[in-house]
N, C-alpha and C positions, 0 to 999 in steps of 0.2 A: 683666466680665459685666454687661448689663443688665437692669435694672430691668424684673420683669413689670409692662404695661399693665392696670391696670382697667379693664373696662367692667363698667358697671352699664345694662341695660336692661331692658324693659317683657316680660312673656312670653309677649307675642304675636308676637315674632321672636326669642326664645331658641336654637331650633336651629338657624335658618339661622345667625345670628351668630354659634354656638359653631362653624360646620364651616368661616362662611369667616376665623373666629379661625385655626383649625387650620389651613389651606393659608396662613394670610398668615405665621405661623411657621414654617411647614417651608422658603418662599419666602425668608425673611429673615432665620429664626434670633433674632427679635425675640418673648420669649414674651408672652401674654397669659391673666390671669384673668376668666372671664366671671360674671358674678353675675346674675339677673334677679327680681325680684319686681313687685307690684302696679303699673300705671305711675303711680298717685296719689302711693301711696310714693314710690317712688323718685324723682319730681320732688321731692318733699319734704324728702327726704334731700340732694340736690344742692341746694336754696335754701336751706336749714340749714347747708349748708360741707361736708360729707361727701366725704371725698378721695375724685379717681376719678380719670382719665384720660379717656376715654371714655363717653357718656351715647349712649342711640340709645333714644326715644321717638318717640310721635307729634308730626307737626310742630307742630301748638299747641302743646303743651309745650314740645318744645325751641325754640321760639319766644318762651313767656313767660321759659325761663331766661334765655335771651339777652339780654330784653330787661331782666330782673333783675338783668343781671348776675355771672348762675353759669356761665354759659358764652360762650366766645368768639363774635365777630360771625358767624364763617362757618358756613353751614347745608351740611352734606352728606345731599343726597336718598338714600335707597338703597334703598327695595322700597315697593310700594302693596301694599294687602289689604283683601278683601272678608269682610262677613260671611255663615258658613253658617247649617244649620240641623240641628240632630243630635236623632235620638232613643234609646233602650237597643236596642242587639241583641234582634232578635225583637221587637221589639214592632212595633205596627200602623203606616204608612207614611202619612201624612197628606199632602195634597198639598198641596205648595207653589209652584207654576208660575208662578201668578197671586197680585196684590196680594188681592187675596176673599179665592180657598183661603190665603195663610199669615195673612189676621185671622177666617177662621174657623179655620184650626188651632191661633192662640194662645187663643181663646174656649174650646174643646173641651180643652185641655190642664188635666190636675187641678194641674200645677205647671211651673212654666217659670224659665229662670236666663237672666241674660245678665250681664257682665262692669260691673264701674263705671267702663272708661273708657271711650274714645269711641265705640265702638261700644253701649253699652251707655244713652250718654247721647242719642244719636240713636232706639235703641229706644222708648226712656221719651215722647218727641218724637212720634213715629210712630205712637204708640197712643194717646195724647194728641190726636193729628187725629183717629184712627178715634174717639176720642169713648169709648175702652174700657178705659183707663188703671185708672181706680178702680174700675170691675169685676175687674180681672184684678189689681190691685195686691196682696190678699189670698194670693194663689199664688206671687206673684214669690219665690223662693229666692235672696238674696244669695251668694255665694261667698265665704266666709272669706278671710281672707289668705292665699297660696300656695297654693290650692285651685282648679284649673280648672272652666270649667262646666261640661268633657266628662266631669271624674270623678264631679259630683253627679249625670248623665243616667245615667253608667255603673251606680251606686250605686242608682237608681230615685227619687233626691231630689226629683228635676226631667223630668219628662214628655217635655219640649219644651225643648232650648238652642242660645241664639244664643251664637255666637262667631266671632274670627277663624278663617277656615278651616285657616291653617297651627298652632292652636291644637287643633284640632278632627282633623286625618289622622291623627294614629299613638295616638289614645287606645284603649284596649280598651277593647272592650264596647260601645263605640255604633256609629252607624250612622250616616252623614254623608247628610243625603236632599238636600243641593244647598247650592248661591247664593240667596239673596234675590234673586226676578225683578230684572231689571233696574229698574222702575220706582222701585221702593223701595229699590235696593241702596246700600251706604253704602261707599265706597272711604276708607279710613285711608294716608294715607303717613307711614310713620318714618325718622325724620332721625337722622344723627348729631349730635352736638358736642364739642368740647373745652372739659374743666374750666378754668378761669381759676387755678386751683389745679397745676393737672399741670406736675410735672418736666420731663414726657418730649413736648413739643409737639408737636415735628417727626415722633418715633414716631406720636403720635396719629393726626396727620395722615395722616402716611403709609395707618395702619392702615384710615381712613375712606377714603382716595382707592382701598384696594387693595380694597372691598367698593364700589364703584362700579364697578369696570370693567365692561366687556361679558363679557368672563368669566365672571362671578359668574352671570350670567343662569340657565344650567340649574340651578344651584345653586337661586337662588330659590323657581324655578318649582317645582322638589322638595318642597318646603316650604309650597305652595300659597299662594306670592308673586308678584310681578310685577316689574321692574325697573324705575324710575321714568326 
Protein backbone atom coordinates (compact mmCIF):
# COMPACT_ATOMS: atom_id res chain seq x y z
CA UNK A 1 0.00 0.00 0.00
CA UNK A 2 1.27 3.59 -0.69
CA UNK A 3 2.31 6.18 1.15
CA UNK A 4 -0.32 9.27 1.11
CA UNK A 5 1.39 12.34 -0.76
CA UNK A 6 1.54 15.66 1.10
CA UNK A 7 0.79 18.78 -0.38
CA UNK A 8 1.18 21.82 1.52
CA UNK A 9 -0.29 24.91 -0.45
CA UNK A 10 -1.07 28.54 -0.23
CA UNK A 11 -5.25 29.17 0.09
CA UNK A 12 -5.57 30.86 -2.54
CA UNK A 13 -5.89 27.50 -4.67
CA UNK A 14 -6.99 25.11 -1.72
CA UNK A 15 -10.10 23.87 -3.43
CA UNK A 16 -9.20 23.59 -6.77
CA UNK A 17 -6.22 21.51 -5.63
CA UNK A 18 -8.15 19.42 -2.97
CA UNK A 19 -10.82 18.39 -6.07
CA UNK A 20 -8.05 17.82 -8.67
CA UNK A 21 -6.22 15.68 -5.42
CA UNK A 22 -9.58 13.78 -5.48
CA UNK A 23 -9.88 12.66 -9.35
CA UNK A 24 -5.93 12.24 -9.45
CA UNK A 25 -6.81 9.30 -6.68
CA UNK A 26 -9.81 7.88 -7.85
CA UNK A 27 -7.51 7.96 -11.54
CA UNK A 28 -4.57 6.14 -9.89
CA UNK A 29 -5.58 4.83 -6.43
CA UNK A 30 -2.31 6.99 -5.32
CA UNK A 31 -3.96 8.85 -2.06
CA UNK A 32 -3.06 12.40 -1.22
CA UNK A 33 -3.23 14.73 2.06
CA UNK A 34 -3.96 18.25 1.29
CA UNK A 35 -2.95 20.98 3.88
CA UNK A 36 -3.03 24.86 3.06
CA UNK A 37 -2.28 27.74 5.07
CA UNK A 38 -0.85 31.42 4.83
CA UNK A 39 1.52 31.16 1.67
CA UNK A 40 4.33 33.18 3.90
CA UNK A 41 4.08 30.33 6.09
CA UNK A 42 4.09 27.80 4.39
CA UNK A 43 7.18 28.88 2.22
CA UNK A 44 8.58 29.11 5.62
CA UNK A 45 7.77 25.92 6.68
CA UNK A 46 9.29 24.15 3.52
CA UNK A 47 12.85 26.47 3.83
CA UNK A 48 12.94 25.28 7.51
CA UNK A 49 12.83 21.26 6.19
CA UNK A 50 9.19 20.59 6.97
CA UNK A 51 8.43 17.14 5.12
CA UNK A 52 5.92 17.46 2.18
CA UNK A 53 5.73 15.84 -1.05
CA UNK A 54 4.25 18.54 -2.82
CA UNK A 55 4.40 22.57 -2.48
CA UNK A 56 1.95 24.62 -4.98
CA UNK A 57 2.54 28.38 -4.30
CA UNK A 58 2.90 31.41 -6.17
CA UNK A 59 5.70 31.18 -8.72
CA UNK A 60 8.07 33.54 -6.78
CA UNK A 61 8.01 31.48 -4.18
CA UNK A 62 8.28 28.37 -5.39
CA UNK A 63 10.92 29.95 -7.36
CA UNK A 64 12.94 31.23 -4.35
CA UNK A 65 12.59 27.56 -2.81
CA UNK A 66 14.14 26.23 -5.63
CA UNK A 67 16.58 28.30 -5.77
CA UNK A 68 17.04 27.66 -1.89
CA UNK A 69 17.26 24.51 -2.49
CA UNK A 70 13.78 23.20 -0.83
CA UNK A 71 12.60 22.15 -3.82
CA UNK A 72 13.62 20.29 -6.88
CA UNK A 73 14.78 22.28 -10.35
CA UNK A 74 11.48 21.70 -12.16
CA UNK A 75 8.59 24.36 -12.12
CA UNK A 76 5.03 22.90 -12.86
CA UNK A 77 2.81 25.96 -14.01
CA UNK A 78 -0.93 25.15 -13.18
CA UNK A 79 -3.62 28.04 -12.80
CA UNK A 80 -3.19 32.07 -12.99
CA UNK A 81 -5.66 34.18 -10.81
CA UNK A 82 -6.81 37.47 -10.58
CA UNK A 83 -7.73 39.78 -7.83
CA UNK A 84 -11.48 40.59 -6.93
CA UNK A 85 -13.15 43.07 -5.06
CA UNK A 86 -15.88 42.02 -2.38
CA UNK A 87 -18.12 43.84 -0.04
CA UNK A 88 -20.99 42.31 3.04
CA UNK A 89 -24.30 41.11 1.56
CA UNK A 90 -26.56 44.19 1.40
CA UNK A 91 -24.48 46.59 1.84
CA UNK A 92 -23.95 49.60 -0.76
CA UNK A 93 -22.31 48.54 -4.32
CA UNK A 94 -19.47 50.98 -5.01
CA UNK A 95 -18.15 51.07 -8.34
CA UNK A 96 -15.26 49.61 -9.51
CA UNK A 97 -15.07 49.72 -13.40
CA UNK A 98 -12.47 52.15 -13.52
CA UNK A 99 -8.90 52.71 -11.94
CA UNK A 100 -10.83 56.39 -10.18
CA UNK A 101 -14.06 54.53 -9.00
CA UNK A 102 -11.81 51.56 -7.11
CA UNK A 103 -9.26 54.48 -5.51
CA UNK A 104 -12.20 56.40 -4.81
CA UNK A 105 -14.00 53.26 -3.35
CA UNK A 106 -10.73 52.42 -1.31
CA UNK A 107 -10.79 56.23 -0.01
CA UNK A 108 -14.62 55.95 0.95
CA UNK A 109 -14.16 52.64 2.61
CA UNK A 110 -14.20 52.90 6.86
CA UNK A 111 -12.00 49.59 6.60
CA UNK A 112 -10.52 47.45 3.87
CA UNK A 113 -8.44 43.96 4.10
CA UNK A 114 -6.31 42.48 1.56
CA UNK A 115 -4.12 39.29 2.04
CA UNK A 116 -0.11 39.43 2.73
CA UNK A 117 0.88 37.70 -0.14
CA UNK A 118 1.22 38.74 -3.49
CA UNK A 119 -1.54 40.01 -4.19
CA UNK A 120 -1.79 41.93 -1.16
CA UNK A 121 2.01 43.12 -1.70
CA UNK A 122 1.01 44.55 -5.16
CA UNK A 123 -2.01 46.46 -3.41
CA UNK A 124 0.16 48.08 -0.82
CA UNK A 125 2.38 49.23 -4.38
CA UNK A 126 -0.65 50.61 -6.08
CA UNK A 127 -1.76 52.88 -3.45
CA UNK A 128 1.51 53.81 -2.75
CA UNK A 129 1.41 55.40 -6.56
CA UNK A 130 -2.14 56.74 -5.91
CA UNK A 131 -0.15 58.68 -3.35
CA UNK A 132 -3.03 57.22 -0.65
CA UNK A 133 -1.22 54.53 1.27
CA UNK A 134 -0.72 56.38 4.54
CA UNK A 135 -4.01 57.86 4.40
CA UNK A 136 -5.86 54.60 4.16
CA UNK A 137 -2.96 52.63 6.20
CA UNK A 138 -5.08 53.40 9.49
CA UNK A 139 -8.10 51.16 8.20
CA UNK A 140 -6.12 48.40 6.63
CA UNK A 141 -7.47 45.13 8.67
CA UNK A 142 -4.68 42.54 8.47
CA UNK A 143 -6.03 38.79 8.31
CA UNK A 144 -4.98 36.68 11.22
CA UNK A 145 -3.49 33.48 10.31
CA UNK A 146 -5.98 31.05 8.67
CA UNK A 147 -8.43 33.68 8.50
CA UNK A 148 -9.67 34.86 4.86
CA UNK A 149 -10.41 38.44 3.83
CA UNK A 150 -13.94 37.23 2.77
CA UNK A 151 -14.79 36.09 6.45
CA UNK A 152 -13.49 39.59 8.03
CA UNK A 153 -15.99 41.50 5.01
CA UNK A 154 -18.42 38.74 5.95
CA UNK A 155 -18.20 39.67 9.71
CA UNK A 156 -18.48 43.71 8.89
CA UNK A 157 -14.48 43.80 9.95
CA UNK A 158 -13.51 45.24 6.60
CA UNK A 159 -15.74 47.52 4.43
CA UNK A 160 -14.10 46.71 1.33
CA UNK A 161 -11.74 43.32 0.42
CA UNK A 162 -9.35 42.48 -1.96
CA UNK A 163 -8.57 38.87 -2.64
CA UNK A 164 -7.95 36.07 -5.06
CA UNK A 165 -11.22 35.68 -6.74
CA UNK A 166 -11.24 31.83 -6.31
CA UNK A 167 -10.72 32.84 -2.44
CA UNK A 168 -13.48 35.12 -2.59
CA UNK A 169 -16.70 32.77 -4.71
CA UNK A 170 -18.14 30.31 -2.18
CA UNK A 171 -17.55 32.71 1.08
CA UNK A 172 -21.05 33.52 2.64
CA UNK A 173 -22.26 36.58 3.17
CA UNK A 174 -20.34 38.85 0.72
CA UNK A 175 -20.94 39.96 -2.40
CA UNK A 176 -18.23 39.56 -5.12
CA UNK A 177 -18.67 43.26 -7.14
CA UNK A 178 -15.97 42.18 -9.86
CA UNK A 179 -12.04 42.02 -11.25
CA UNK A 180 -9.90 44.91 -10.64
CA UNK A 181 -10.32 46.86 -14.27
CA UNK A 182 -7.93 45.66 -16.38
CA UNK A 183 -5.64 48.51 -16.00
CA UNK A 184 -4.61 47.84 -12.66
CA UNK A 185 -5.48 44.15 -12.38
CA UNK A 186 -2.75 41.93 -10.98
CA UNK A 187 -2.59 38.22 -12.49
CA UNK A 188 -0.73 35.59 -9.76
CA UNK A 189 0.45 32.10 -11.30
CA UNK A 190 0.92 29.15 -8.72
CA UNK A 191 3.36 26.67 -9.44
CA UNK A 192 3.83 23.36 -8.15
CA UNK A 193 7.15 21.71 -6.81
CA UNK A 194 8.75 18.65 -5.41
CA UNK A 195 10.31 18.51 -1.92
CA UNK A 196 13.96 17.57 -2.27
CA UNK A 197 12.88 15.68 0.95
CA UNK A 198 9.86 13.40 -0.56
CA UNK A 199 10.02 9.66 -0.81
CA UNK A 200 7.63 9.40 -3.24
CA UNK A 201 9.07 11.57 -6.43
CA UNK A 202 7.90 10.00 -9.24
CA UNK A 203 4.20 10.12 -7.41
CA UNK A 204 4.76 13.62 -7.03
CA UNK A 205 5.48 14.17 -10.20
CA UNK A 206 2.97 12.29 -11.60
CA UNK A 207 0.52 14.07 -9.16
CA UNK A 208 1.68 17.78 -10.66
CA UNK A 209 1.83 16.52 -14.40
CA UNK A 210 -2.05 15.00 -13.78
CA UNK A 211 -3.15 18.90 -12.63
CA UNK A 212 -1.62 20.27 -15.78
CA UNK A 213 -3.61 18.51 -18.25
CA UNK A 214 -6.16 20.24 -20.35
CA UNK A 215 -8.61 18.31 -18.53
CA UNK A 216 -8.29 20.01 -15.48
CA UNK A 217 -9.31 23.30 -17.30
CA UNK A 218 -13.20 23.36 -16.45
CA UNK A 219 -12.05 22.37 -13.16
CA UNK A 220 -10.19 25.64 -12.80
CA UNK A 221 -12.18 27.77 -14.19
CA UNK A 222 -14.87 26.48 -11.40
CA UNK A 223 -12.78 27.81 -8.90
CA UNK A 224 -12.34 31.26 -10.68
CA UNK A 225 -8.90 30.23 -12.04
CA UNK A 226 -7.42 30.04 -15.30
CA UNK A 227 -5.24 27.37 -16.89
CA UNK A 228 -1.61 28.53 -17.43
Amino acid sequence: MTTALKLLSSMAAREVLAELATAFTRTTGQAVNCEAGGGVEVARRIAAGEPADVVVLSDAAIDKLIAGGSLAARRFDLVKSGVAVAVREGAARPAIGTEDEVRAAVLAAAALSYSTGPSGVYLEKLFDRWGILEAVRPRIVVPPPGIAVGQLVAQGRAALGFQQLSELLNVPGIQVLGPLPEPIQTVTTFCGGVSVNSSQNEAACALLTFMQQPAAAGVKRRYGMEPV
